[in-house]
Each structure stands twice: as structure tokens, then as C-alpha cells.
N, C-alpha and C positions, 0 to 999 in steps of 0.2 A: 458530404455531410452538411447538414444545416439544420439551426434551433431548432426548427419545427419537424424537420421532414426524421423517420425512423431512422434510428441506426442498425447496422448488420447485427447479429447476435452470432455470439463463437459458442463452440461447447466450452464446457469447462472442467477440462479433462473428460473424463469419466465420471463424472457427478450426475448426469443427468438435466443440470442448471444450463442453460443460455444465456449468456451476458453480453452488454456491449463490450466495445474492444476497448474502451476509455470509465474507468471506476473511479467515484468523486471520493478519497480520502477524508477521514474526517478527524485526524489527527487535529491539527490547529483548531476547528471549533468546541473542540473541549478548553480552548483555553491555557494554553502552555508557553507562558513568557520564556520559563526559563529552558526551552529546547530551541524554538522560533522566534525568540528574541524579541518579540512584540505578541500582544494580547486581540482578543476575541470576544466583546463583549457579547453579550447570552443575547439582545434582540436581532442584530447582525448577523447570530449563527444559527438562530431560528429561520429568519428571512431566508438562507442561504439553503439551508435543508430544505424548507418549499420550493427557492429553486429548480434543485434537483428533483424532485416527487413531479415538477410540471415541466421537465425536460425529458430528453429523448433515452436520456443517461438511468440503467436499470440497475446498477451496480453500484452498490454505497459499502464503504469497509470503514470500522472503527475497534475499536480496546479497548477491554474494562481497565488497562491503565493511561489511557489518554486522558487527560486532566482529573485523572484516579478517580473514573465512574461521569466526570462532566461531558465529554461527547456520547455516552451514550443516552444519559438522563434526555439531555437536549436533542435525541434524534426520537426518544420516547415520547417525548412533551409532544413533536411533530404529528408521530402516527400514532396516536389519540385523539389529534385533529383531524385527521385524516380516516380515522374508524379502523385502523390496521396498518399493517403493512397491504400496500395494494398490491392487487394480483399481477405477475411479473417481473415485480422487483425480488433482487435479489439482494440481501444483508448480513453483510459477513460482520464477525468480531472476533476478539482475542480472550483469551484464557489467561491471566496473569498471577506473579507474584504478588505478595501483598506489600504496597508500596509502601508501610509503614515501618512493617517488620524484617520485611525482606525474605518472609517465609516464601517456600518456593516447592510443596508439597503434594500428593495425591489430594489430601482433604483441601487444599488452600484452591486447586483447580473447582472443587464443585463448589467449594465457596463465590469461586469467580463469577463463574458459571451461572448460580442460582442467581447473584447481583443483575448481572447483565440480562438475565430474563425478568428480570423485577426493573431495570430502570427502562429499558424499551417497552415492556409491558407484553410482552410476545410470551407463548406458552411453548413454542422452542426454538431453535435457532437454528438455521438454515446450514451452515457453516461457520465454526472456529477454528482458528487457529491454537494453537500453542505455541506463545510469543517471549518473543528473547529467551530461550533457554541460556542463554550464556553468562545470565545475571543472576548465579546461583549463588547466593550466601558465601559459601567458601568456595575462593579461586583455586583454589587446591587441587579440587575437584574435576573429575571431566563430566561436564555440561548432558554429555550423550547420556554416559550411565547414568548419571540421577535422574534424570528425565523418566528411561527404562528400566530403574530397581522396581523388584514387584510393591504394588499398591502407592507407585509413585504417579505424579505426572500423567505419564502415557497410559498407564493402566487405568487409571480415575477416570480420564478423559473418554477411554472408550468403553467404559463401564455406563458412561453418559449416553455415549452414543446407543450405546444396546438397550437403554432406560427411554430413546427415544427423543430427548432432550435436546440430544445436537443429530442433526443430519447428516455430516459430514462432515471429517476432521479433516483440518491440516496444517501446515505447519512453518511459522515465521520467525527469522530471525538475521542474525548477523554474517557471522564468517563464513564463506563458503563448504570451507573443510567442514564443517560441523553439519551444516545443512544438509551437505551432499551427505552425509550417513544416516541420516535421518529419514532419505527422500529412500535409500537404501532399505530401511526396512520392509517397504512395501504397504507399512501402516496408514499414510497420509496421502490425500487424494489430489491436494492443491497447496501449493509451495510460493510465498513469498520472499521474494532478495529485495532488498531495501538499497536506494545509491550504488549500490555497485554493477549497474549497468547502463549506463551514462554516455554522450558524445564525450566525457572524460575518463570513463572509468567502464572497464572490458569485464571485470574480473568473475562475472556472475558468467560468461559466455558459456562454456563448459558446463558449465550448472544448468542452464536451458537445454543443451544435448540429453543431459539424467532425464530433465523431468518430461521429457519426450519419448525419451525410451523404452519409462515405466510408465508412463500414461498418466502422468501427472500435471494436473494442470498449472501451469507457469503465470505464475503473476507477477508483472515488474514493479516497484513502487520506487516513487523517488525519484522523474526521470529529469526533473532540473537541479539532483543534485541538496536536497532542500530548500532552494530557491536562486542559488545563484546562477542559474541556467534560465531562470524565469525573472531574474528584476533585473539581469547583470552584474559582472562581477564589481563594477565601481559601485553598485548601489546597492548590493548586499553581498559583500564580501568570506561568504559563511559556507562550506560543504560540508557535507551528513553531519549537520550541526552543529558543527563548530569555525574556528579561524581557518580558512584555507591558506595552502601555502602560495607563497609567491610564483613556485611552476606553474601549481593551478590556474592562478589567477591568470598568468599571462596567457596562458594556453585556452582558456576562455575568451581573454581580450582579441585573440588572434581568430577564434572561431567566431567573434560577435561582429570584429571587422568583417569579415567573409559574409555573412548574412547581409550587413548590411550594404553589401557592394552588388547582392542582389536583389537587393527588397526586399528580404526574410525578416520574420523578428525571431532571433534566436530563439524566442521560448518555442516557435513552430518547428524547428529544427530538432528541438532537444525531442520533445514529446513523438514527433514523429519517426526519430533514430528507432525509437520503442514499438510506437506503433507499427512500423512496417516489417517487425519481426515476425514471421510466421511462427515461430515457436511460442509467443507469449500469448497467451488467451486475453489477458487485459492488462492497462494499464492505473498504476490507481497516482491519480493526479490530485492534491488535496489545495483544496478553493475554501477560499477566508468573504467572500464576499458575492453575494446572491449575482452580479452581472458578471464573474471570472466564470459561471458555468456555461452563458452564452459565449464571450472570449474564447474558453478551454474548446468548446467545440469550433469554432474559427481556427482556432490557431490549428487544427488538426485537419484543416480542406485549405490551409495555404498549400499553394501550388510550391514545389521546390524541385526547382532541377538538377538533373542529374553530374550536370559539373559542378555544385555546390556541395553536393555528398561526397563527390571526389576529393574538395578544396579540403572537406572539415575531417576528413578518414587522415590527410596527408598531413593534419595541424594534430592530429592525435595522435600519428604514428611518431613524429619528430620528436627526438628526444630534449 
């Protein structure tokens, strides 16, 4: 892989879609101090999305709740400059809660829905997810059913779909258990796991066997952990966004010496644990600054050898 030269294209699942194997996240350039700990001013994540539009990279994913409508305004702002989405890219987004209310509803989905095709400016959307179901008003509740009660969530969402609106659903969230029932309906065609498939963290592995099985395509995001895989653990001390613990940490520090006793940069190891999964159709790596998209593709043609996957499996099995 190199800046200029193409990258391979995977199916995606059964969608019909081609994607690279590497999807640039666009979490952080909406703008979210309080998840990433530091900010994204709007010319920076402009810059950053032309980037990507002039890189090899065909797979962009963002959320109408990532800085509640700001990563996607700012990817709309782009492709208006650009006269559209150009042909062969592919743009996913999420279907969300309302971040004020915390409505979490059939009608609150096409509310989403309509936003996010009014701030990109697109007449529909290639693919949505339906994001975080598990941030349902009342914990009380189980997250599946409200999703699937009639004229909820799922039902609005593919009412969409049949309206034409959205191309193809699928479906993003948290906990395994919950996803894995979800991917069980048979409803959704491409499944995001967030951090939890990681050089630290296994627990998504089983959940990629599902979404193979039913032909769904497997998206991993998250693969340095939200960053502390990619700055180090001394220098951003944070997993799936928040204070990681002390096991963590060391067990990073132990994986980062290892790299570094081969000339790896850890971030090349993280992203590639993912990349070289034959089950995952892409990986979505989320880049804050226009020269991480040249980076992101380096870090993923460093050479690694096969004793240093040995060294880093044996730092993650160790208890």
C-alpha cells in the first residue's frame, strides 16, 4: 500500500458496496472534547476530509451524534466543494438518539435520518447504522426490545429503507451480547464493534465468526483502543474513552517495548492485528489531522514480522 498507488477493495458483505480495507472515522472531526479529550477546530477537519477525497481511502463513516450533527455538516461543507459525493466513495452514518432529550424513538430515527441528509446535502444515504441502542432512556429496559417494538427504531429505520432513503441498514453499538442479537435478526447487513477488538482486547472475536456466518459484513472500529494504541500509553493514557487501568497500561507498555525492539511503531501493529483479519471487511481508523491519512496508510505497509505477533499474542495472553 502507498499514498498514491490504489488500494484493494473488499465486498461488504452482501451490500453490493467495495470498500478499502482501512475506513477514515470521522468521530473526532465533529469536534468532541469531552469523549477525545482535546478538540478539532472546523479548518483542520475540513483540510482533513479533503485529505481523504484525494487519497486512495473510499470509505468515510461518521453519526448524526458525533458532535450532535458537527461531523457531518463539516463533511457536507466538503462535498459541495467537491459537487457530490464522488463516484466510488462510499459514506456511511448513524441514525441516533436525540442528544438533548434522550428520545430514542421510531419518529426520533427519521428525524435523524432527514438531518443527516440535510447536513451532507446527499438525497440518500448509502448506508446507516442504528447507533448505540444501548443508550435508551430507561436502563430498565432491554435495549433489543425497544429497538424492535412495532413502529419503533427498527421498524422506522426500514420503512426508510423501503422509502428509498437509506440503501442499506446496519447496525452499531456496544456490548457484544446485545449486538450479537441484533446481527441475529437477519435484519442488518453490516455490523460495527467499537474497542473491543484490540492487541488488548479479544472480546468482539466470536462476534466476527456471527457476522461471517450470516453474511454480514464486519466492521472493526477502534483498533488503537481510542488512542492509546496510537500515541502510547504514557502519552494518552485513555481506553474506549476513558482512564484505562493500570493492567492495561502495563500490558501496552509491554507491547510497545516489543515493537520497539523491532522497529515497529506500535500504532502499525495495532491497526494491522485488524487489518489482517480475514473476517473484517474494513477498518474504520478516525484521523484529526489532513497528514495522519498519509501516516494511516504507512503505518499499514510497515513490514512486521512474524516473531513480533508471536511476542505481542504472548503479552496479551499473560495474565
Amino acid at each position: 500500500m502507498g499514498t498514491a498507488a490504489p488500494l484493494p477493495r473488499r465486498a461488504l458483505g452482501q451490500t453490493g458496496l467495495q470498500v478499502t480495507p482501512i475506513c477514515i472515522g470521522c468521530a473526532p472531526l465533529g469536534n468532541m472534547p469531552e469523549t477525545f479529550a482535546y478538540e478539532v477546530p472546523e479548518e483542520r477537519a475540513l483540510a482533513t476530509i479533503r485529505a481523504v477525497f484525494a487519497s486512495p481511502i473510499n470509505f468515510l463513516d461518521t453519526a448524526a451524534a458525533y458532535g450532535d450533527g458537527e461531523s457531518e455538516r463539516r463533511i457536507g461543507s466538503v462535498l459541495r466543494e467537491l459537487g457530490g459525493l464522488p463516484p466510488g466513495f462510499v459514506l456511511a452514518t448513524k441514525a441516533d438518539r436525540n442528544l438533548q432529550t434522550g428520545e430514542f424513538s421510531g419518529p426520533q430515527m427519521r428525524r435523524s435520518v432527514e438531518r443527516s441528509l440535510r447536513l451532507l446535502g446527499l438525497e440518500r444515504l448509502q448506508l446507516v447504522y442504528l447507533h448505540d441502542p444501548e443508550y435508551i432512556p430507561d436502563p430498565t429496559q432491554d435495549p433489543f426490545e425497544v429497538m424492535m417494538a412495532p413502529g419503533g427504531p427498527v421498524e422506522v429505520l426500514l420503512q426508510l429503507k423501503e422509502e428509498g432513503l437509506i440503501e442499506h441498514l446496519g447496525i452499531a453499538g456496544g456490548p457484544i451480547e446485545m449486538m450479537t442479537r441484533f446481527v441475529e435478526t437477519g435484519l442488518f447487513e453490516a455490523a460495527i464493534s467499537h474497542n473491543r477488538y484490540t492487541l488488548l482486547n479479544r472480546e468482539a472475536d466470536r462476534f466476527w465468526d456471527l457476522c461471517r456466518s450470516r453474511g454480514v459484513a464486519a466492521v472493526n472500529a477502534a483498533p488503537y483502543g481510542s488512542g492509546l494504541l496510537a500515541k502510547g500509553p504514557d502519552a494518552y493514557p485513555r481506553y474506549m474513552y476513558g482512564e484505562a487501568s493500570a493492567e492495561l497500561l502495563e500490558k501496552a507498555r509491554r507491547m510497545q517495548a516489543a515493537c520497539a525492539r523491532y522497529g515497529v511503531p506500535l500504532a502499525a501493529a495495532a491497526l494491522q492485528f485488524s487489518l489482517r483479519d480475514e473476517r473484517i471487511a474494513s477498518t474504520i481508523v478516525g484521523v484529526t489531522r489532513p497528514e495522519r491519512v498519509a501516516e494511516t496508510l504507512a503505518l499499514a505497509q510497515q513490514p512486521i514480522p512474524a516473531e513480533l505477533w508471536d511476542e505481542l499474542e504472548a503479552i496479551y495472553q499473560a495474565s
